[in-house]
C-alpha positions as CSV (number, residue, x, y, z in Angstrom):
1,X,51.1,26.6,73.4
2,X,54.8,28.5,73.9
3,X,56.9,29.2,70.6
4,X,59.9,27.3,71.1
5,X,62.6,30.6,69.8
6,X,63.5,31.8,66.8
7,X,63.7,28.5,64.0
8,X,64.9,30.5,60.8
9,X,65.5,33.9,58.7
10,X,65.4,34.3,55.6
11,X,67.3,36.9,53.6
12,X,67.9,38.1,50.2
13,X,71.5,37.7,47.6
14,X,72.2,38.9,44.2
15,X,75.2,36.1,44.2
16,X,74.6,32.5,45.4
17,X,77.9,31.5,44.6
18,X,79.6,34.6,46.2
19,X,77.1,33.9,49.5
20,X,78.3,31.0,50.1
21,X,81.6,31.2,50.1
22,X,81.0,33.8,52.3
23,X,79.0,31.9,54.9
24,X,80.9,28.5,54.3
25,X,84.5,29.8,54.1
26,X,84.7,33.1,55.8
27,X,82.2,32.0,58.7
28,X,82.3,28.8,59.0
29,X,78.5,27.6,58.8
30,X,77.9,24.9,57.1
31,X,75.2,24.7,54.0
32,X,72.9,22.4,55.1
33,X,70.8,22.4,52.0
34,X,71.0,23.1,48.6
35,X,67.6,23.4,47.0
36,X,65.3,25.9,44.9
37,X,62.8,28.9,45.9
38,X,60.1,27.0,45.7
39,X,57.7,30.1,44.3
40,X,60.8,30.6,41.8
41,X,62.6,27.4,40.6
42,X,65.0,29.4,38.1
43,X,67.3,30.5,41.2
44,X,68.5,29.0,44.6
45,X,67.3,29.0,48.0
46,X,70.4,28.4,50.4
47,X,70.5,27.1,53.9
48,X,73.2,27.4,56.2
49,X,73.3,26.2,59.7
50,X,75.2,24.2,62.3
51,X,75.9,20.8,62.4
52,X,72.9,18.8,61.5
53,X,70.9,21.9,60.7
54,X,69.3,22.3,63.9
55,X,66.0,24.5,64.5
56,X,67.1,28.1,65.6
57,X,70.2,27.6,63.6
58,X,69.5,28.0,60.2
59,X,70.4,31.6,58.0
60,X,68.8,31.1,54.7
61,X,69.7,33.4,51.4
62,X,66.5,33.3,48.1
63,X,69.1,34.1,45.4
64,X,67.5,37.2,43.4
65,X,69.6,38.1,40.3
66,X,69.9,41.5,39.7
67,X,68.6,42.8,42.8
68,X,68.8,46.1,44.2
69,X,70.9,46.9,47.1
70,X,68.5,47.0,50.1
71,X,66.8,50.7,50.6
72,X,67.0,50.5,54.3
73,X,64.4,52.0,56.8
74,X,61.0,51.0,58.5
75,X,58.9,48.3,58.6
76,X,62.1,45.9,58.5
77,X,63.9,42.8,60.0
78,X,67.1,45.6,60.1
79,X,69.7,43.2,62.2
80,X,70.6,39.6,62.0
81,X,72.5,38.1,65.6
82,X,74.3,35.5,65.4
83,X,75.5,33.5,68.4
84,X,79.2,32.6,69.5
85,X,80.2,30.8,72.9
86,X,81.6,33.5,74.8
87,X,83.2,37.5,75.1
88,X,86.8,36.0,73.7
89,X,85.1,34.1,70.6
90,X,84.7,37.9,69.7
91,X,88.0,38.9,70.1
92,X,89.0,36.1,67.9
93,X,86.5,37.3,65.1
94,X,87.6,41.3,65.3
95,X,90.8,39.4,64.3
96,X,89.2,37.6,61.5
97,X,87.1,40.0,59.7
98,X,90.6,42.1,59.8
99,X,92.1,39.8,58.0
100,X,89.4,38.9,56.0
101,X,88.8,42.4,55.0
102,X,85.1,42.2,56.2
103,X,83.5,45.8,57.6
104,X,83.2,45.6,60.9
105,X,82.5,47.9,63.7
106,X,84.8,47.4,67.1
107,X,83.0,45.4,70.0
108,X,80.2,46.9,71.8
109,X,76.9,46.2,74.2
110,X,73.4,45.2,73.7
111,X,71.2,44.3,76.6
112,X,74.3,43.5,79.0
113,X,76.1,41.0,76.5
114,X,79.2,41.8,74.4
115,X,78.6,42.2,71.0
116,X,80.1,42.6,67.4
117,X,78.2,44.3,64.7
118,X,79.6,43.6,60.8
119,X,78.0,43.4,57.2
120,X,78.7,40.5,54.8
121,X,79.6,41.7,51.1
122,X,76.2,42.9,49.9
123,X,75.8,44.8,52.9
124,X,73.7,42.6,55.3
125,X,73.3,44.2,58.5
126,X,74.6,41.2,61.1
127,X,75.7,41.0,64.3
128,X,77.6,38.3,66.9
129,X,76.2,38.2,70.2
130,X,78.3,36.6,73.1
131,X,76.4,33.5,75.1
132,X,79.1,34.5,77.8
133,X,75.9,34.7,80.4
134,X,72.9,33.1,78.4
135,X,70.7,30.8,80.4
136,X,67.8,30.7,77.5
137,X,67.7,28.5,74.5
138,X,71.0,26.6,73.8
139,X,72.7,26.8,70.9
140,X,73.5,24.4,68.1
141,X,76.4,22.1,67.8
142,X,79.7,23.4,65.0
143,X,80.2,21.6,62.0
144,X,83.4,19.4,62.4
145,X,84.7,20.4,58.3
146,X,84.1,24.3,59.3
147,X,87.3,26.1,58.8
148,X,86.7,27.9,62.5
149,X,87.7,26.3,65.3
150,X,84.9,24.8,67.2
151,X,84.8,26.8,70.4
152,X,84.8,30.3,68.1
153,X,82.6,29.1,65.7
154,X,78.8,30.3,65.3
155,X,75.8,28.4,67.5
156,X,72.5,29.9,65.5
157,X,70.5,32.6,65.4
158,X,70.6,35.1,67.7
159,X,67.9,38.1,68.9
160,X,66.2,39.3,65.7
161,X,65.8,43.5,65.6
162,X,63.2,44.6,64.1
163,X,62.6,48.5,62.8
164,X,59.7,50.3,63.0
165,X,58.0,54.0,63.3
166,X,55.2,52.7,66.1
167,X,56.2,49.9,68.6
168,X,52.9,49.1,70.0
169,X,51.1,47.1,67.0
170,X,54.0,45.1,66.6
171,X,54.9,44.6,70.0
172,X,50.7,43.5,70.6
173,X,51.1,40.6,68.0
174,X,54.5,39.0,69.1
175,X,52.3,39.3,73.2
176,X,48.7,39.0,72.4
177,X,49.0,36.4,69.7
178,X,52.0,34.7,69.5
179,X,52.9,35.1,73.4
180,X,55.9,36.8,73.6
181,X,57.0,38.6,76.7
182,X,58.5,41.4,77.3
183,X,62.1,41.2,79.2
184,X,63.4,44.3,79.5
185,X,65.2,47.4,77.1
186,X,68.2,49.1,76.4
187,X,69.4,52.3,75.1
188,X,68.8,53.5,71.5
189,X,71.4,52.7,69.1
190,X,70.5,56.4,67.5
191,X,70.2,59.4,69.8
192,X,67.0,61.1,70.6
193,X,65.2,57.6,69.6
194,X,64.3,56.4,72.9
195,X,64.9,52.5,73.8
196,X,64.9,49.3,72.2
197,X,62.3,47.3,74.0
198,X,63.1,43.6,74.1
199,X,60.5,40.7,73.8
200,X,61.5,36.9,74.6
201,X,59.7,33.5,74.4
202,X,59.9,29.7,75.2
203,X,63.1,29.6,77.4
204,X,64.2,33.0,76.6
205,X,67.4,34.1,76.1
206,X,69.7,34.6,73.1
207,X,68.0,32.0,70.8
208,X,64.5,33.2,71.6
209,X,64.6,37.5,71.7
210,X,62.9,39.8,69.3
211,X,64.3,43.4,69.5
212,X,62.0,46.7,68.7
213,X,63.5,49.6,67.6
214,X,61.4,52.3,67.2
215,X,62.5,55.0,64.1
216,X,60.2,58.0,63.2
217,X,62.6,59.5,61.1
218,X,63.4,57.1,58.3
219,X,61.2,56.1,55.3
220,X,59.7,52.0,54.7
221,X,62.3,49.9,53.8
222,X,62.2,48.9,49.7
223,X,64.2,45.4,50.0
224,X,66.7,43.7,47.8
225,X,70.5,42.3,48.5
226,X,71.4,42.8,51.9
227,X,67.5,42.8,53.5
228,X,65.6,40.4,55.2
229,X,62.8,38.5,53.8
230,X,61.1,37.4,57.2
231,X,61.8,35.6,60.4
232,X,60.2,32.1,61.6
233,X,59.6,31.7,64.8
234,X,59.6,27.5,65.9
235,X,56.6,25.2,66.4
236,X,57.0,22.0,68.3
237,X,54.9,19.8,66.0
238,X,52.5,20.1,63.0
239,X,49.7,19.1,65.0
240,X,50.6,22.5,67.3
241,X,50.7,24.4,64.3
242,X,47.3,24.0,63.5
243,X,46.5,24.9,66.5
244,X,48.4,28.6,65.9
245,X,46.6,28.9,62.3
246,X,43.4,28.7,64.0
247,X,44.9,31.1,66.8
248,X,46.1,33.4,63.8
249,X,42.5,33.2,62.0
250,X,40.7,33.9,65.4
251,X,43.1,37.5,65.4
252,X,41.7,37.7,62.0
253,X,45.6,38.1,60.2
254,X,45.5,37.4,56.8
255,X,47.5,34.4,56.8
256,X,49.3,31.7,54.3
257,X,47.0,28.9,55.7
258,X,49.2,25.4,56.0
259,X,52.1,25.0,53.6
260,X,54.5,22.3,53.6
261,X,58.1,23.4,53.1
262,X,59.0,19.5,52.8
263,X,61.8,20.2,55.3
264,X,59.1,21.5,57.8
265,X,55.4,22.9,57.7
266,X,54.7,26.6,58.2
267,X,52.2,29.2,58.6
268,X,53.3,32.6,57.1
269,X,51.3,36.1,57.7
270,X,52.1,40.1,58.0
271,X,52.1,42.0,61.5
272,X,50.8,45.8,61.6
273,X,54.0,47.2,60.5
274,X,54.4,44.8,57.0
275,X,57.2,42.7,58.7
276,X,56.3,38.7,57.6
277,X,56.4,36.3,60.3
278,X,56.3,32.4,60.0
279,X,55.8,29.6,62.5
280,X,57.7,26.5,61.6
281,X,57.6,23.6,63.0
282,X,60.9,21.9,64.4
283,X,60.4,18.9,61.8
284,X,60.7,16.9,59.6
285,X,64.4,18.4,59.2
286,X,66.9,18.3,56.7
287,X,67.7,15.0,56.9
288,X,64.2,13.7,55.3
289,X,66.5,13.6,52.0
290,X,70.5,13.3,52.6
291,X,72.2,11.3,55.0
292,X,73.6,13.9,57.7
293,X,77.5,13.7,56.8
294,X,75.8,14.6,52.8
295,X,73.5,17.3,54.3
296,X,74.3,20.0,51.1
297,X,76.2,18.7,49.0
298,X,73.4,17.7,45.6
299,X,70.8,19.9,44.8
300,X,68.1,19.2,46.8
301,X,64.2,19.1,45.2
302,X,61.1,18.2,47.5
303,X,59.4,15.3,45.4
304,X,56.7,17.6,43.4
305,X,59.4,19.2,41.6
306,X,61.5,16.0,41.2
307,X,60.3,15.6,37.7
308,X,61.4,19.1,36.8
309,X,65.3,18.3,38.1
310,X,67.1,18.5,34.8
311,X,64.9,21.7,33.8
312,X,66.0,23.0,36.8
313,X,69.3,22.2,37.4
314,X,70.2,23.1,33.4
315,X,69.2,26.7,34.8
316,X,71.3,26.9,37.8
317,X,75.0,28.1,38.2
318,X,77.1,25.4,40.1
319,X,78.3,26.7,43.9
320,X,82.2,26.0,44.5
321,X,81.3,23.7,47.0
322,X,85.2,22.7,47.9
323,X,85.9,22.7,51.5
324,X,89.4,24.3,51.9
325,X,91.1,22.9,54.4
C-alpha cells in the first residue's frame, strides 16, 4: 500500500459568503460543491477545486460563525501550498494580489522552487509553489469559467507544513505508519530554528510533500478563522482503505473507524503532536450528484440528510454565486 499524495485540507471561515468570493473571484478555483458540515447542518462546508474537482485539488472551508481569529502556534497545519504551472505564473500573481489588495509577501525559495507566500482575508497562512521543475504528482486541470487565465491559474494542493515543538513523533507516523519518506530539508524560515525536514510519498513531488517545522518557542495553536482543521492524505480505493484502518488499529491510534463522506470514504485519527490526519479515498467524487458542468451550483445534501433539505436550507445564507466575467 503507497498513499497516492495529499487528497484534501480542510480549513476553517467565519464568512462563507466572503470565502468564496475570495476563492472563486479573486483566485480563480472553482467551488466544486456546495453542501453542509455534516456534524453541523446549521452552516456550510465549501469545496473548491479544479476542474472536475480532482483528488489532490480540493481546499475545503467548515463555515464557523463567530469564530475567533486563529491563535497561531504548535501542534498545527501552519501553511497551505498551492500549486501554479511555473516561476512567471508568480510574477503574474505578485501582480494580482497588488491589485487585489491581498497581503502578500515578495517571491522567495522553499526546497529549490520559487515561491509566493500570501494570506486570504481572515488571515489564512497560504502559499503558491512553482511546478517550474516538478516531476511528482501532476496537477489538476483549470476551470474553463475561472476568471484567471488558464496557464496562471492554480493546479491543487501543494506541500502541507506542519508546526511542531518535537519532529520525531510526527515524522515516525507519516514513515512508520503511513510510509512517507523523507526527501530532503531546507533552512528554517525563523533563525536559530534549525531546518524544515521534508517528507514525500506516492510519486513525490509538489502534490505529495509534508513539511516539518520544528518551533520550541511558541505556545499550541487554539484554532478558529484562518487555521486549519486537518489534512487528507489519498487512498486508491475503499477496499485499500480498510486495509490502512486495520494498519492504523495495529499502531494502536485512536481512530474514526470507516466513515462515509458520500463524496468519498475516510479514516480520520490524531498523530503525537494533536495534528488530525485523514485518508480518503480518490472516489466516488463529486460527480455522484451534479452533472460536471453543474458541479456547485445547488446545495448539495448526501441522501440521509435529504429529508432535512428545507430545514436546512431555511438556515443557510445564499453564496453570490455569479460568475463575473
Amino acid at each position: 500500500m503507497q498513499l497516492k499524495g495529499i487528497h484534501h485540507l480542510s480549513a476553517i471561515t467565519a464568512d462563507a459568503a466572503a470565502n468564496y468570493d475570495f476563492y472563486t473571484k479573486t483566485l480563480g478555483l472553482r467551488l466544486i460543491k456546495k453542501t453542509v458540515n455534516q456534524d453541523d447542518i446549521r452552516v456550510y462546508h465549501l469545496f473548491y477545486g479544479d476542474e472536475v474537482g480532482s483528488p489532490g485539488t480540493e481546499l475545503t472551508f467548515f463555515e464557523i460563525p463567530q469564530a475567533a481569529r486563529v491563535h497561531e502556534g504548535n501542534n498545527s497545519i501552519s501553511e497551505t501550498s498551492l500549486r501554479v504551472a511555473n516561476d512567471a505564473a508568480l510574477q503574474f500573481w505578485k501582480k494580482r494580489f497588488e491589485e487585489y489588495e491581498v497581503e502578500h509577501e515578495e517571491i522567495g525559495e522553499r526546497f529549490n522552487r520559487r515561491v509566493l507566500s500570501f494570506k486570504d482575508p481572515e488571515g489564512q497562512r497560504l502559499l503558491l509553489v512553482s511546478d517550474e521543475t516538478n516531476k511528482g504528482v501532476a496537477g489538476g486541470v483549470p476551470w474553463d469559467k475561472s476568471p484567471i487565465p488558464k496557464e496562471f491559474a492554480i493546479l491543487g494542493l501543494g506541500p502541507i507544513k506542519l508546526t511542531v515543538p518535537i519532529i520525531n513523533p510526527t515524522a515516525e507516523v507519516l514513515t512508520d505508519v503511513l510510509g512517507f519518506r523523507k526527501v530532503g530539508s531546507y533552512p528554517a524560515l525563523v533563525a536559530g530554528q534549525g531546518s524544515i525536514e521534508v517528507y514525500a510519498t506516492g510519486e513525490g513531488g509538489t502534490g505529495a510533500e509534508i513539511h516539518i517545522e520544528k518551533r520550541n518557542d511558541l505556545p499550541p495553536e487554539h484554532l478558529g478563522r484562518g487555521g486549519v482543521h486537518h489534512v487528507a492524505f489519498r487512498v486508491d480505493n475503499e477496499e485499500e482503505l480498510q486495509q490502512w484502518i486495520e494498519r492504523v488499529n495495529y499502531a494502536r491510534y485512536a481512530n474514526s473507524g470507516f466513515v462515509d463522506r458520500f463524496f468519498f470514504r475516510s479514516l480520520y485519527f490524531r498523530e503525537p503532536n494533536g495534528i488530525l490526519f485523514e485518508l480518503a479515498t480518490d472516489g466516488p467524487g463529486f460527480a455522484t450528484d451534479e452533472e460536471l458542468e453543474h458541479l456547485g451550483e445547488s446545495l448539495s445534501l448526501p441522501p440521509f440528510l435529504e429529508s432535512k433539505r428545507a430545514e436546512i436550507e431555511a438556515n443557510l445564507k445564499p453564496l453570490n454565486t455569479t460568475v463575473e466575467e
